[in-house]
Residue, then its C-alpha position, 0 to 999 in steps of 0.5 A: x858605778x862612780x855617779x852612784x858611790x858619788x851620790x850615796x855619799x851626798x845622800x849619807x851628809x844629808x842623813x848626818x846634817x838632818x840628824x843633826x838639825x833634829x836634835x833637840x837642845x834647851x837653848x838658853x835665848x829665846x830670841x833664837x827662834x825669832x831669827x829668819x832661817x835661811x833658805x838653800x835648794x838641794x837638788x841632790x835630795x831630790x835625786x837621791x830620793x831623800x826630799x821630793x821634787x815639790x819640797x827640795x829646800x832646806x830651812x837653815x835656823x840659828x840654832x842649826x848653826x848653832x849646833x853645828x858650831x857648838x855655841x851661838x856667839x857674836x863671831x857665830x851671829x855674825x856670820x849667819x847674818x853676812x850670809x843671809x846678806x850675801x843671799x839677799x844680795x846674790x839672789x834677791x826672792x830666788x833661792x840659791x842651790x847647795x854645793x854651787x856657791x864659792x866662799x871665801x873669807x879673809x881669815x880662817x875665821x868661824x865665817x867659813x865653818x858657818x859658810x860651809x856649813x849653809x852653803x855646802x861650800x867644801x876645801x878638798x874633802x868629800x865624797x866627790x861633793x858638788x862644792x868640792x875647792x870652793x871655799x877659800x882663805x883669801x887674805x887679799x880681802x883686808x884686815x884681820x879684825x874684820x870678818x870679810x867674806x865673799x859668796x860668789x854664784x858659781x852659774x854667773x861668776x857674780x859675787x858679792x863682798x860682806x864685810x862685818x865690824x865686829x869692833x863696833x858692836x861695843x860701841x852701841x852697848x852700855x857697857x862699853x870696851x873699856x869695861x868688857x875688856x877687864x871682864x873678859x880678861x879677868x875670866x880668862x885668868x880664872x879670877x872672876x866671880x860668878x856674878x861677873x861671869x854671869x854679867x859677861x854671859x848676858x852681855x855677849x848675848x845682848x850683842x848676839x841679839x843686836x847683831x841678828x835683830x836690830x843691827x846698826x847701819x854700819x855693822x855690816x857692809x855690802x858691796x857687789x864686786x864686778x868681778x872676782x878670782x876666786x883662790x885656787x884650791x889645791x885638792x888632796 
């Protein structure tokens, strides 16, 4: 009885997540679509009868995660791209397996709400959820303004660092810190026009593009880690 209510309740979050995913929304970028979706096995959707044993993968698209987070910014492109790193990394042409990656980021940054969202890695909620204690803070992983995350196979314990510079992203715009700061924080204060709205919206969306489609060299670092302990997630 346990191993049934515990498998309606995954069949139940896949119903939810494909709902969601269907959903139609006018995106504002036409770039989206140009992005490579991420590939995840999901077993249990073979075992509960909602996928078949020849198709039991899903297709996770930026705009997927981007209806999931609400919006697609720089933080958001980031981290869909450190996670299709760490698979590129991790598992080279094989697939990886939902629920059976740990996560673990150097701050509670939207790198684990994408993260969670593609991996199925979970704190202490669910229904008994395969992934259940295997997303983390870990803020031994270094500094703050970095976005730092390690995926770890949970069958082979190998793992993998991905770090992402952020503060670079500037650097390989026209419009450098200096003018992008006063034009946020003018926003911010509620004192900006439209046109200077208008640029700010344009210029976040430049970096969003670089970041997915054409990221500089060191925007992004990989590094496989000989080892790792993941944190202990204390469960509810």
């Amino acid at each position: 009885m346990k191993f049934f209510k515990k498998h309606i309740c995954e069949l139940v979050l896949l119903f939810i997540w494909s709902n969601l995913a269907s959903a139609e929304v006018k995106w504002a970028q036409d770039f989206y679509s140009q992005v490579e979706p991420i590939k995840i096995r999901s077993p249990i959707g073979v075992l509960v009868g909602s996928m078949s044993p020849e198709a039991d993968t899903l297709e996770i698209t930026l705009e997927d995660v981007g209806k999931y987070i609400g919006h697609i910014c720089p933080g958001v492109a980031g981290a869909y791209k450190l996670t299709q790193l760490a698979f590129e990394s991790l598992y080279g042409t094989e697939i990886p397996e939902h629920g059976k990656i740990r996560v673990a980021s150097n701050s509670p940054s939207v790198a684990l709400d994408v993260a969670s969202y593609i991996t199925g890695a979970r704190s202490f909620y669910g229904c008994g959820h395969a992934g259940t204690g295997n997303i983390a803070v870990d803020k031994n992983l270094g500094s703050k303004g970095d976005m730092i995350v390690v995926f770890q196979r949970e069958d082979t314990g190998k793992a993998v660092k991905i770090t992402f510079y952020k503060i670079l992203i500037l650097c390989h715009l026209e419009t450098k810190v200096e003018t992008f700061a006063p034009l946020k924080k003018k926003i911010e204060e509620g004192k900006a026009t439209q046109e200077e709205r208008e640029r700010f919206r344009k210029l976040k969306q430049e970096m969003v593009k670089m970041v997915l489609l054409n990221p500089p060299s060191e925007l992004f670092k990989v590094e496989k880690l000989e080892s790792y302990d993941f944190p202990e997630v204390k469960k509810r």
